[in-house]
C-alpha positions as CSV (number, residue, x, y, z in Angstrom):
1,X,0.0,0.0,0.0
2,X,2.9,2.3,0.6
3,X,4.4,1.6,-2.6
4,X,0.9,2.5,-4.6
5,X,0.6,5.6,-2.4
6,X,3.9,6.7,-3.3
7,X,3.6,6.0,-6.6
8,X,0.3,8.1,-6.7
9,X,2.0,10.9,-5.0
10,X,5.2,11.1,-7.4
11,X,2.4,10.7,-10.6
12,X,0.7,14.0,-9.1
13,X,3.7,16.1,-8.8
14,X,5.0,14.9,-12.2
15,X,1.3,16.1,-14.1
16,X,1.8,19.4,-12.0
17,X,4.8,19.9,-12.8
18,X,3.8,19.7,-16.3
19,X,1.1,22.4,-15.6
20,X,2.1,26.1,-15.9
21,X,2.5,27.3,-12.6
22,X,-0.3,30.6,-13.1
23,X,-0.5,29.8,-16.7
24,X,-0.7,33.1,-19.1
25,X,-3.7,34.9,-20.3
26,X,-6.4,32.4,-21.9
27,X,-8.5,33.3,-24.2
28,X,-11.9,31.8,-25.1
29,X,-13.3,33.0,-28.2
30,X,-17.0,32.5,-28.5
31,X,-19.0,33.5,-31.5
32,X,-20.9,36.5,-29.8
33,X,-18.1,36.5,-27.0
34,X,-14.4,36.6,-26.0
35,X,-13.8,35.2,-22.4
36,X,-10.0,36.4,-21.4
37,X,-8.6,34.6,-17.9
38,X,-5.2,34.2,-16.4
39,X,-4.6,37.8,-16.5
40,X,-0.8,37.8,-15.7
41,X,0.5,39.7,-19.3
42,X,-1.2,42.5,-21.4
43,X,-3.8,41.4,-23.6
44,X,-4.7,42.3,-27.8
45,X,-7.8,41.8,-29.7
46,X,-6.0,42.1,-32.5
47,X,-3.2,39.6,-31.8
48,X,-5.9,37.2,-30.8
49,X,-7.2,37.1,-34.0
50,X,-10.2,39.3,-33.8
51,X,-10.8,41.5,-36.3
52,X,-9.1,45.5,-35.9
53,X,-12.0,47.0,-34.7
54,X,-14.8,45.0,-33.3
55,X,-18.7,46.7,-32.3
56,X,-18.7,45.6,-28.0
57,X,-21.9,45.9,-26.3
58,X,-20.8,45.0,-23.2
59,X,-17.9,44.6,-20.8
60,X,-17.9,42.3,-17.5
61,X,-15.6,42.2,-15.2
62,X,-15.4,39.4,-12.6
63,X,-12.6,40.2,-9.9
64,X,-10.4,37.8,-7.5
65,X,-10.6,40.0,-4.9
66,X,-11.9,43.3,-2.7
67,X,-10.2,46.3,-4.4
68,X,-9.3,44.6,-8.0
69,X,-9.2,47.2,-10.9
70,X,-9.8,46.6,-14.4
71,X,-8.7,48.5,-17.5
72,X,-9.1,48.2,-20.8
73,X,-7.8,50.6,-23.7
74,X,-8.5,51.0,-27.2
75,X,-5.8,50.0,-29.6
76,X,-2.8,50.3,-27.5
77,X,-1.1,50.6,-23.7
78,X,-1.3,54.2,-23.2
79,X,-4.4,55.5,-25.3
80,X,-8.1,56.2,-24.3
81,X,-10.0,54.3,-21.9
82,X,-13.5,53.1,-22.7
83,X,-13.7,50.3,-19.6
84,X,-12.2,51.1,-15.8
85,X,-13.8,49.0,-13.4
86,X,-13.0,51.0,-10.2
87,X,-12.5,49.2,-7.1
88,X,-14.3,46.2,-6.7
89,X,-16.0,45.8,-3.1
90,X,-15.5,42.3,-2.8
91,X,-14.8,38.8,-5.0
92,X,-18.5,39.1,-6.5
93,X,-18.5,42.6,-7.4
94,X,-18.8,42.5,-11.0
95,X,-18.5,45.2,-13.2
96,X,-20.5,45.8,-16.7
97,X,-20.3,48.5,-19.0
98,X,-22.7,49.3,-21.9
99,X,-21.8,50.8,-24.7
100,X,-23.5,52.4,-27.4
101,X,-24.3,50.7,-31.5
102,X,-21.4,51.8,-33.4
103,X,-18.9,52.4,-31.2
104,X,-16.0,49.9,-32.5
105,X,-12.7,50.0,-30.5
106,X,-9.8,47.3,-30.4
107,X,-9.7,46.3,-26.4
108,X,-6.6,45.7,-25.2
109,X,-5.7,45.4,-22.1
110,X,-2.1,46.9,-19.8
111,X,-2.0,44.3,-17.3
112,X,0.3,46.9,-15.5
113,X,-2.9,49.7,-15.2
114,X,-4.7,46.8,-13.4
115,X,-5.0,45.7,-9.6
116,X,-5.8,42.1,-9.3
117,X,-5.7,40.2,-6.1
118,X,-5.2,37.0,-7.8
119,X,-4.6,37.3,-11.2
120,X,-5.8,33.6,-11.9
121,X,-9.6,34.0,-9.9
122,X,-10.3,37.2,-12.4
123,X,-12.3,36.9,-15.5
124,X,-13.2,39.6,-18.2
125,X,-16.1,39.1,-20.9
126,X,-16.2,40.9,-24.0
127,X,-19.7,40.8,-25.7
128,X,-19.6,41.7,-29.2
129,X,-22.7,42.4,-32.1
């Protein structure tokens, strides 16, 4: 029984070991939806394969954590800013924005302009028409 525990034990470790350890942003593309996780590295629209500028309805974003912040630009680190979340109250504190037909941007987010309690936990949705 020792031997078969051990061997259990050391099979474990190997498969985690095999995991990445927070894993980088992933990126669920959905038809009508992109679902971005993992936020530990900025994040394109455009190097994700969606299209340069894309018509958003809606933003959500799920934090880890009291306090997290979310940011998202439009078409690059250090230009205008059409989602902040402000400060989250708690780990179920969502935040959505609506915006208006028409309005096309290319989300992308500076994972530096963002405060996330745990990076892994945190989830962003982007709706599109």
């Amino acid at each position: 029984m020792k031997k078969l525990t051990t061997l259990l034990v050391s099979l474990i470790f190997t498969v985690m070991l095999c995991l990445p350890a927070f894993g980088a942003n992933v990126t669920v593309k959905g038809k009508k939806c992109i679902t971005i996780t993992g936020l530990d590295a900025d994040w394109y629209a455009t190097t994700e394969g969606y299209p340069s500028d894309l018509d958003i309805w809606c933003v959500v974003f799920y934090p880890s954590a009291t306090g997290d912040i979310m940011v998202i630009h439009d078409d690059g680190l250090d230009t205008w800013v059409p989602f902040e979340s402000g400060e989250s109250a708690d780990k179920y504190d969502k935040t959505i924005l609506y915006l208006p037909p028409g309005m096309k941007i290319k989300p992308v987010i500076d994972i530096s302009d963002c405060t996330l309690g745990t990076a892994a936990n945190a989830k962003v949705k982007i709706y599109f028409r």
